[in-house]
C-alpha positions as a LaTeX table, in Angstrom:
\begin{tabular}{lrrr}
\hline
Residue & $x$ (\AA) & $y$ (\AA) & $z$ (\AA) \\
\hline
Unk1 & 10.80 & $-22.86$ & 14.76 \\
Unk2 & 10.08 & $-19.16$ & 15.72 \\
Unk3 & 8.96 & $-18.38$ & 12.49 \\
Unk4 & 6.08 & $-20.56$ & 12.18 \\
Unk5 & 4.23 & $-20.25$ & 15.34 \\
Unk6 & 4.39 & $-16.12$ & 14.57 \\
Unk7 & 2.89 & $-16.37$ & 11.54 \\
Unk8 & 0.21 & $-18.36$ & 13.19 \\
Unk9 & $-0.11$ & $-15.58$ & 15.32 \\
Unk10 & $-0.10$ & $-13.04$ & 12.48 \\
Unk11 & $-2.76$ & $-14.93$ & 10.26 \\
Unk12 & $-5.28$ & $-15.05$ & 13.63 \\
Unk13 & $-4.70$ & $-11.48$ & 14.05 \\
Unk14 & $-5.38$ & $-10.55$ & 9.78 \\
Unk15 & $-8.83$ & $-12.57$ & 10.55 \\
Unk16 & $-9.96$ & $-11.00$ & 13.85 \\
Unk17 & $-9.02$ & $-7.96$ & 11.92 \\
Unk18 & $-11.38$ & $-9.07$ & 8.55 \\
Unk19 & $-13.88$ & $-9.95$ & 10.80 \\
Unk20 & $-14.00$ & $-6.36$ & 13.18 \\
Unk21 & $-13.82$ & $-4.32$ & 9.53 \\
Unk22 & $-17.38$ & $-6.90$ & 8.07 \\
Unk23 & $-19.04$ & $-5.47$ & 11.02 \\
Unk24 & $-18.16$ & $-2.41$ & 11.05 \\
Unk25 & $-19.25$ & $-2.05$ & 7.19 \\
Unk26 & $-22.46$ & $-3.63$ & 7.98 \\
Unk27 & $-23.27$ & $-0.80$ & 10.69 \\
Unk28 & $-22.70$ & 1.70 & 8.11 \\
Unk29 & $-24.34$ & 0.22 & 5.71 \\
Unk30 & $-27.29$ & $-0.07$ & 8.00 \\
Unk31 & $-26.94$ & 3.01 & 9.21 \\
Unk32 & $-26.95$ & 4.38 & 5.66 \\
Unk33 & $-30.19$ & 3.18 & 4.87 \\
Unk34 & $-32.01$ & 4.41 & 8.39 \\
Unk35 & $-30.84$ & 7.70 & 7.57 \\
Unk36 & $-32.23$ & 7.78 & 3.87 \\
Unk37 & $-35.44$ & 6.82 & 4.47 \\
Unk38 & $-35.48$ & 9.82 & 7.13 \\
Unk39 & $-34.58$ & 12.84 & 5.00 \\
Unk40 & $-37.36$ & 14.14 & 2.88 \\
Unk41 & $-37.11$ & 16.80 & 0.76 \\
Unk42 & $-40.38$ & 18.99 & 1.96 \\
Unk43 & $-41.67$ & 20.03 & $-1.80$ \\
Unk44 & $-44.49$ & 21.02 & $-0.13$ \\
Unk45 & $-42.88$ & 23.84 & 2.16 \\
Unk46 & $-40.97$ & 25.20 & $-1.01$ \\
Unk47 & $-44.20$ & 25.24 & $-2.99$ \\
Unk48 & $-45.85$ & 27.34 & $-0.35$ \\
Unk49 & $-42.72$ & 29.53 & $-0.17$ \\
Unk50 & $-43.08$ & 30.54 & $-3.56$ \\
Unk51 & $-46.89$ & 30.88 & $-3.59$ \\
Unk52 & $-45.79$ & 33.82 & $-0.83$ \\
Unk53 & $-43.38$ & 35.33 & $-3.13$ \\
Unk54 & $-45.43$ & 35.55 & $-6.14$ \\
Unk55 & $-47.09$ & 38.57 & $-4.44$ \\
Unk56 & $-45.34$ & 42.14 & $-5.90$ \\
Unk57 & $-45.12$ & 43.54 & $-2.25$ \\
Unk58 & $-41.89$ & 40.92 & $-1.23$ \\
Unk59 & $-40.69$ & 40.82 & $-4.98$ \\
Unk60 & $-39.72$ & 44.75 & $-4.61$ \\
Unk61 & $-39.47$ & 45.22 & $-0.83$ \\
Unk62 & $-36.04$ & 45.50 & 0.60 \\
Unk63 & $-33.95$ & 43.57 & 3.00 \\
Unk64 & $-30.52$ & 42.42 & 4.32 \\
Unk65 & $-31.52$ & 38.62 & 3.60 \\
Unk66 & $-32.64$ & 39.43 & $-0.30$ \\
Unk67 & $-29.24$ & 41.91 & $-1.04$ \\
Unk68 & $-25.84$ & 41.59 & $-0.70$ \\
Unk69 & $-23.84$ & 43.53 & 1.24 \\
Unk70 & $-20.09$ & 44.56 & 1.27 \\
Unk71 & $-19.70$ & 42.70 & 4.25 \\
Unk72 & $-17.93$ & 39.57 & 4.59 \\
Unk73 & $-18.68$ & 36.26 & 3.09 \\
Unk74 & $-20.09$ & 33.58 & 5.68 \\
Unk75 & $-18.55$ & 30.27 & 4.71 \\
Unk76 & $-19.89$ & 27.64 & 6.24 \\
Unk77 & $-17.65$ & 24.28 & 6.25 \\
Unk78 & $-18.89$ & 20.85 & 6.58 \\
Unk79 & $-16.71$ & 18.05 & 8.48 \\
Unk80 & $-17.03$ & 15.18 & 10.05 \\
Unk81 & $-15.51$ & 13.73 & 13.63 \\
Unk82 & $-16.27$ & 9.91 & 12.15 \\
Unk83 & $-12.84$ & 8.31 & 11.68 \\
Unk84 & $-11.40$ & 6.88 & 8.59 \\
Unk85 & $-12.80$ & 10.07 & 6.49 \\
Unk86 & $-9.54$ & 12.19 & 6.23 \\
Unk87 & $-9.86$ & 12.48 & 2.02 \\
Unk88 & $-13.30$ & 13.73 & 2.10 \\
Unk89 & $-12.84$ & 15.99 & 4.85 \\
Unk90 & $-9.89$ & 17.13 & 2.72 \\
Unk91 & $-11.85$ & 18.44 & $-0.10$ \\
Unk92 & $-14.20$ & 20.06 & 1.99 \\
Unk93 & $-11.83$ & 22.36 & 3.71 \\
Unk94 & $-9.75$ & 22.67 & 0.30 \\
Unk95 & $-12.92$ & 24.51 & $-1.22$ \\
Unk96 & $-13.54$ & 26.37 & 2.21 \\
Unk97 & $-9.70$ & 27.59 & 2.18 \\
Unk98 & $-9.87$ & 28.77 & $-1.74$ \\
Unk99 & $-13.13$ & 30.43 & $-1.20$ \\
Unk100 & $-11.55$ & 32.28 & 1.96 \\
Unk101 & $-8.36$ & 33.65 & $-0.15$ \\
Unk102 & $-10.65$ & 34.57 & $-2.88$ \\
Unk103 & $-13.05$ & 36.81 & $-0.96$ \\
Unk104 & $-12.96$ & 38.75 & 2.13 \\
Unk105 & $-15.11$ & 36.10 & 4.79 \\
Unk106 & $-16.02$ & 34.80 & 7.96 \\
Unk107 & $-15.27$ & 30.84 & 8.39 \\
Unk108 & $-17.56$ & 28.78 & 9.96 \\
Unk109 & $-16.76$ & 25.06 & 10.55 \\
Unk110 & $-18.61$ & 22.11 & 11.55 \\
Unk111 & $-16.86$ & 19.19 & 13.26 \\
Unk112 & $-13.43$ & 18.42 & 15.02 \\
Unk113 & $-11.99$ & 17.52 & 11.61 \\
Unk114 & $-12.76$ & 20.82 & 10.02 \\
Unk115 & $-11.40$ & 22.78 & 13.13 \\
Unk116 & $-7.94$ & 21.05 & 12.92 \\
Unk117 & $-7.35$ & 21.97 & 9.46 \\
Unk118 & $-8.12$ & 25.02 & 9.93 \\
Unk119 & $-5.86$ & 25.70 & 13.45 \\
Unk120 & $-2.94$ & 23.83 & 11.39 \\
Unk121 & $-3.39$ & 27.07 & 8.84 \\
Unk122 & $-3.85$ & 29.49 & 11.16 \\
Unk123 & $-7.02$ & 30.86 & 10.15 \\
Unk124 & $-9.87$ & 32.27 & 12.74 \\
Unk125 & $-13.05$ & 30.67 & 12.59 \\
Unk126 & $-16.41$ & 30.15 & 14.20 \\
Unk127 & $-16.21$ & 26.47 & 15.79 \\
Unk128 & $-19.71$ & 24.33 & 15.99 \\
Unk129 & $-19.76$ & 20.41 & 16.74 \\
Unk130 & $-20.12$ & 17.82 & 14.09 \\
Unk131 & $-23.17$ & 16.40 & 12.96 \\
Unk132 & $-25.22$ & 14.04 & 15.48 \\
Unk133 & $-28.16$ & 12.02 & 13.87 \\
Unk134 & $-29.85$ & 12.29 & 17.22 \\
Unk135 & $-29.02$ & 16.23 & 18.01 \\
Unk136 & $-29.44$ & 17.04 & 14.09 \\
Unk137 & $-33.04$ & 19.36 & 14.03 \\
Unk138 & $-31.16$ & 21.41 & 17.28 \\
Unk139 & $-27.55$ & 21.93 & 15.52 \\
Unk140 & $-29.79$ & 23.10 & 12.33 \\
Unk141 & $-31.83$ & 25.23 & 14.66 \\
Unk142 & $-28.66$ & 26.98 & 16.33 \\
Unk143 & $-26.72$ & 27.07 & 12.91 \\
Unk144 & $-29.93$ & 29.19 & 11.48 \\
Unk145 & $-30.44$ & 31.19 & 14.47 \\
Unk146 & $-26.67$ & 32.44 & 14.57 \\
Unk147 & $-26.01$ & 32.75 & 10.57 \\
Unk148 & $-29.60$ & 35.38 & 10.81 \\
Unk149 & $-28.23$ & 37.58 & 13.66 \\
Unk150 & $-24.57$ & 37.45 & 11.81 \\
Unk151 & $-26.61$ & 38.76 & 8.40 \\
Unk152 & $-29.32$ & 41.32 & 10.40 \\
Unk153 & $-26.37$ & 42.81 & 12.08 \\
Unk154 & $-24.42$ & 43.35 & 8.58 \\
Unk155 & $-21.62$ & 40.67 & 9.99 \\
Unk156 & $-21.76$ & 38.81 & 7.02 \\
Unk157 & $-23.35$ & 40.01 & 3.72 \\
Unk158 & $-23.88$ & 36.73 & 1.96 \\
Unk159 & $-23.67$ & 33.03 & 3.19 \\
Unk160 & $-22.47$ & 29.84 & 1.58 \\
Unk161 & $-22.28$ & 26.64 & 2.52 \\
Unk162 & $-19.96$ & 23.75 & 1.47 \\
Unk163 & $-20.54$ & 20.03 & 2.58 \\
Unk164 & $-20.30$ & 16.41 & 0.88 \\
Unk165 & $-23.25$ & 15.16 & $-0.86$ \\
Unk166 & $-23.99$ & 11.93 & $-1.36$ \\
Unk167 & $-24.71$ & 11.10 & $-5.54$ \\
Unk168 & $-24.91$ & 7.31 & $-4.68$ \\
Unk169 & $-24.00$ & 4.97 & $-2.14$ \\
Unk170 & $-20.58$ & 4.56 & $-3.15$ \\
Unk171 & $-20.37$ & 8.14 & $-4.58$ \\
Unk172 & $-19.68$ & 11.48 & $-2.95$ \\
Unk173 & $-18.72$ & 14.83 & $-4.32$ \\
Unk174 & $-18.30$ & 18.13 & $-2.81$ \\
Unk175 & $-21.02$ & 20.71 & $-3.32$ \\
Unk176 & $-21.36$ & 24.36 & $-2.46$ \\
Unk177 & $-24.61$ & 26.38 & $-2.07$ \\
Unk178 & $-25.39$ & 29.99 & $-1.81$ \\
Unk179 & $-28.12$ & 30.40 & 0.51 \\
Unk180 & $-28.16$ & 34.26 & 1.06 \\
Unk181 & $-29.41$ & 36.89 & $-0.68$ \\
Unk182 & $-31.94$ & 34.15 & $-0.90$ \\
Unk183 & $-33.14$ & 33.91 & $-4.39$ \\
Unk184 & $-37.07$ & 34.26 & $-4.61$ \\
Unk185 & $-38.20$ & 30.97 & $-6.52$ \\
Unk186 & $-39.29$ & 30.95 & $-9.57$ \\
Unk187 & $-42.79$ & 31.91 & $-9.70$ \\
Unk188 & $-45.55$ & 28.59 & $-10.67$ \\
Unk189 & $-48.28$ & 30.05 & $-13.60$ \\
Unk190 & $-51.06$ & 29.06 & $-10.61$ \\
Unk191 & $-49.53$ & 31.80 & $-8.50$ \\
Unk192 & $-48.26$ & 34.17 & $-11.46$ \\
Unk193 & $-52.16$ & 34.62 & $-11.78$ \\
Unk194 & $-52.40$ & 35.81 & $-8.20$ \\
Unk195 & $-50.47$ & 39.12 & $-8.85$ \\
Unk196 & $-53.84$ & 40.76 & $-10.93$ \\
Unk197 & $-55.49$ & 40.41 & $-7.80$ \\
Unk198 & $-52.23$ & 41.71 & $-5.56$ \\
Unk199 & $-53.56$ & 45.15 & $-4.80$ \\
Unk200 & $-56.65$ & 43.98 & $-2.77$ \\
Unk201 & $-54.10$ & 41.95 & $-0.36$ \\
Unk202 & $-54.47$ & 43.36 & 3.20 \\
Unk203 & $-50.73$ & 43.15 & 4.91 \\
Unk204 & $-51.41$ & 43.74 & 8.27 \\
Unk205 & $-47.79$ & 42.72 & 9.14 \\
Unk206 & $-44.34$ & 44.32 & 8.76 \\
Unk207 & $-43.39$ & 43.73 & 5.25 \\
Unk208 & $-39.71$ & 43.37 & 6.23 \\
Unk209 & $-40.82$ & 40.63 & 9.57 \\
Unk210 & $-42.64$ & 38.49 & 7.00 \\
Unk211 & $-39.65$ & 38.30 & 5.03 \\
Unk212 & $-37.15$ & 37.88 & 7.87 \\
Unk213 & $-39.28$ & 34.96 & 8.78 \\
Unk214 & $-39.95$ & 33.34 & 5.91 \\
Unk215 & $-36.39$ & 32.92 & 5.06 \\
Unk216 & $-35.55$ & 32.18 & 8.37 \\
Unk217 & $-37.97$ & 29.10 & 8.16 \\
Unk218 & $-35.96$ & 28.38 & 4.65 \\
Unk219 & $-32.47$ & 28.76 & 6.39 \\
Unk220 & $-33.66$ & 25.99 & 9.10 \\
Unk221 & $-35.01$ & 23.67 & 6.43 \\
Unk222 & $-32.14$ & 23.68 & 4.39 \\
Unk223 & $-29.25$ & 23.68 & 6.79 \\
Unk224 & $-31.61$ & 20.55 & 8.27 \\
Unk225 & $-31.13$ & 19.11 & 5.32 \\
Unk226 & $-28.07$ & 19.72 & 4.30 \\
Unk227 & $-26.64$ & 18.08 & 7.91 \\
Unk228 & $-28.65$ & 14.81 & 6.76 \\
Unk229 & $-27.18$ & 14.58 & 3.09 \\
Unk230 & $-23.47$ & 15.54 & 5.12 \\
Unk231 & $-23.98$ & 12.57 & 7.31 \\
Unk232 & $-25.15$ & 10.61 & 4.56 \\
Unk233 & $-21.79$ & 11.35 & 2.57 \\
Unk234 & $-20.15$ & 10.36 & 5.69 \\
Unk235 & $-21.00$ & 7.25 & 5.81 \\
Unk236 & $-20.81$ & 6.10 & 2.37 \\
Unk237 & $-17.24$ & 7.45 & 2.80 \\
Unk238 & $-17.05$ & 5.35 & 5.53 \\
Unk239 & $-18.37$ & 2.17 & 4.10 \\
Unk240 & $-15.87$ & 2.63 & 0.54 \\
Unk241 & $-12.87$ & 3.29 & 2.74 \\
Unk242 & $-13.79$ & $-0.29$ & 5.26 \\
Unk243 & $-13.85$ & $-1.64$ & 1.96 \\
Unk244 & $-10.98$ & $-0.77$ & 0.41 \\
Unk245 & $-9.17$ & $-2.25$ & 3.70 \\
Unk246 & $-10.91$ & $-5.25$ & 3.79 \\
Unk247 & $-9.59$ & $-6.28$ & 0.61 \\
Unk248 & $-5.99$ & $-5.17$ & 1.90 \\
Unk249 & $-6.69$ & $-7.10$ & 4.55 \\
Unk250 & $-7.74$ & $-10.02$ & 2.31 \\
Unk251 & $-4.59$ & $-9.87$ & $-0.17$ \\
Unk252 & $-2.26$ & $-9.79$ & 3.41 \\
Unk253 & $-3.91$ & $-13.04$ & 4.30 \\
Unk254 & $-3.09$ & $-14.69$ & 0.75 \\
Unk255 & 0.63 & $-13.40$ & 1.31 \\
Unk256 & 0.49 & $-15.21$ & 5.11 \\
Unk257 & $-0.79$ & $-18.20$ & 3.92 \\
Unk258 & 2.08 & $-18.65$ & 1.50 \\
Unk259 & 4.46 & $-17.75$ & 3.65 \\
Unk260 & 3.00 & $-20.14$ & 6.18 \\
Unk261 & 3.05 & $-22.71$ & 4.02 \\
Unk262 & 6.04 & $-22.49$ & 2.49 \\
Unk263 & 7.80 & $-22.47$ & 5.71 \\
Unk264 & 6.09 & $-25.35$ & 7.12 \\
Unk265 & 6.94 & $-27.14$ & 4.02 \\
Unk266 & 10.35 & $-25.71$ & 4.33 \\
Unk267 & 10.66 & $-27.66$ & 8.36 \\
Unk268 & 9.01 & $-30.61$ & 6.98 \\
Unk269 & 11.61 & $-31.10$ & 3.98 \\
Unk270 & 14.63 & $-30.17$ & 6.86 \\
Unk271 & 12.78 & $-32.89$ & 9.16 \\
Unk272 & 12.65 & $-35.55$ & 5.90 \\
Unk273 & 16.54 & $-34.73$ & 5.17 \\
Unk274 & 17.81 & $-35.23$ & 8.26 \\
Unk275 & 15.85 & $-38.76$ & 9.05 \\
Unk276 & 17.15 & $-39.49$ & 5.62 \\
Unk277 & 20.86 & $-38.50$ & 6.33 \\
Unk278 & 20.90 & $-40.37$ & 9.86 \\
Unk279 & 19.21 & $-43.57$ & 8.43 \\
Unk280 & 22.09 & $-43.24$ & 5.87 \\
Unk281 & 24.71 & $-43.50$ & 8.67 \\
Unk282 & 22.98 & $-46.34$ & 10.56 \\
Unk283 & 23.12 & $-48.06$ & 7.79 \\
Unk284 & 27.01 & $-47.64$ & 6.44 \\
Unk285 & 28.07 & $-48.18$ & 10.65 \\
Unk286 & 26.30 & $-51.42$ & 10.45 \\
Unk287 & 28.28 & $-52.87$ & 7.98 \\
\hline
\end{tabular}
C-alpha cells in the first residue's frame, strides 16, 4: 500500500514540475521578443562612417586602430550567467581556447560561465560581468573604453570577438568577428565622387584624433550590439533547452501513469481474490 500513495506523490510533483518549466518558457519567449524589437542595426551610422572614409586623407593616414601590431591578440569571449545554457557556453569558450593556443593573446571573458571555464584551465584572463538587458549601453561603453586604451598602448595589436548569434528563434551558432585593424568600408559611388574634390577639404583637426574617434564610436556600436544578439542567443538557448525538458517531463508522466495504474489495478485484483477465496470458505464451512 506504500507504493501507490508515492506514486501519487511522484505524479503531483512531475506536474508542478510541467507547470514551473510552461512558465518559465513563456518568460523567455516573451522576453525574446522585447529584446528583438529593441536592437536595430543603425545603417545609418555605418553609412555616415563610410561617407568619412571615402576621403584620401584617413584612407592613407596611419594608426594603431587601422594596423596590426605584433602585439597580442585581444580575444574577447562571450558567456552567459543564465542557467540551463552549459552547451552553448561550451562552444563559446571552445573557440576562445583554440584561438588562444593558436596565437599569442590576451583573454577577455564576459560572464560567470566564461570565467569558470577558463579558471578550470588555468588560463589568465580579463574578467567583466555578463550581459544585463538593463546595464547593456554601460557594459558596451566600458568594454569599448578598455579594449581602446589596451590597443593605443600597443597591449593588444588586434581584437576579436566571439559570442552566440542568434540565426532564428530556435537556432544559434557561434560567430567570431574581427573588429581591429578596423577595415575601412567599402566606399558607396555617391562618396567615391567626393575624392575629386578631396584636396579643397580643410582638416582643422588631428588626422590621427578623428580616426581614434571615429572607430571608437564604431567599437561602442558594435560591442552594443553584439551584447543584444548574445542575449538574444541566450535566450533562445534557454527556451530549446525548457523544451526539451518539458517533453522529458511529459514522457515521465506517461511512465507514472502506467505504473500507477497498473498497481492500483494490481491491489484491486489482490482485493477481488481474496473476497473471492474467503467467500469460497464460507461457503464449503457451511455445509
Amino acid at each position: 500500500m506504500f507504493v501507490l500513495p508515492q506514486l501519487r506523490k511522484d505524479m503531483e510533483f512531475n506536474k508542478s514540475l510541467n507547470s514551473l518549466v510552461e512558465v518559465l518558457k513563456s518568460i523567455a519567449v516573451s522576453h525574446y521578443h522585447i529584446l528583438e524589437r529593441k536592437i536595430k542595426n543603425e545603417e545609418k551610422f555605418f553609412a555616415i562612417l563610410r561617407d568619412f572614409f571615402a576621403f584620401p586623407y584617413l584612407k592613407q593616414a596611419r594608426h594603431p586602430f587601422l594596423s596590426k601590431s605584433d602585439s597580442p591578440l585581444g580575444i574577447i569571449a562571450i558567456t552567459s550567467d543564465m542557467g540551463l545554457l552549459g552547451g552553448l557556453n561550451m562552444k563559446v569558450m571552445t573557440m576562445a581556447f583554440e584561438e588562444a593556443s593558436t596565437h599569442r593573446s590576451k583573454l577577455i571573458i564576459i560572464g560567470e560561465k566564461g570565467h569558470a571555464m577558463a579558471r578550470d584551465k588555468k588560463l589568465s584572463f580579463v574578467a567583466f560581468p555578463g550581459v544585463k538587458d538593463e546595464d547593456r549601453f554601460s557594459q558596451a561603453m566600458s568594454l569599448r573604453d578598455f579594449v581602446t586604451e589596451q590597443a593605443l598602448t600597443g597591449k593588444i595589436g588586434a581584437l576579436e570577438v566571439i559570442y552566440p548569434e542568434p540565426i532564428s528563434f530556435l537556432v544559434q551558432k557561434v560567430k567570431n568577428v574581427l573588429l581591429l585593424p578596423f577595415v575601412i568600408p567599402e566606399v558607396s559611388e555617391a562618396s567615391a565622387g567626393r575624392e575629386a574634390s578631396a584636396a579643397s577639404v580643410i582638416i582643422e583637426s588631428n588626422l590621427s584624433d578623428i580616426i581614434e574617434y571615429l572607430v571608437t564610436l564604431y567599437l561602442g556600436q558594435m560591442f552594443y550590439e553584439i551584447l543584444g544578439f548574445s542575449r538574444l542567443a541566450e535566450l533562445s538557448a534557454r527556451f530549446i533547452h525548457l523544451e526539451s525538458s518539458s517533453q522529458k517531463l511529459k514522457d515521465i508522466e506517461k511512465q507514472l501513469r502506467l505504473s500507477y495504474f497498473r498497481v492500483r489495478h494490481e491491489i484491486i485484483d489482490k482485493g477481488m481474490r481474496e473476497i473471492f477465496a474467503a467467500r469460497s470458505v464460507y461457503a464449503s464451512e457451511g455445509k
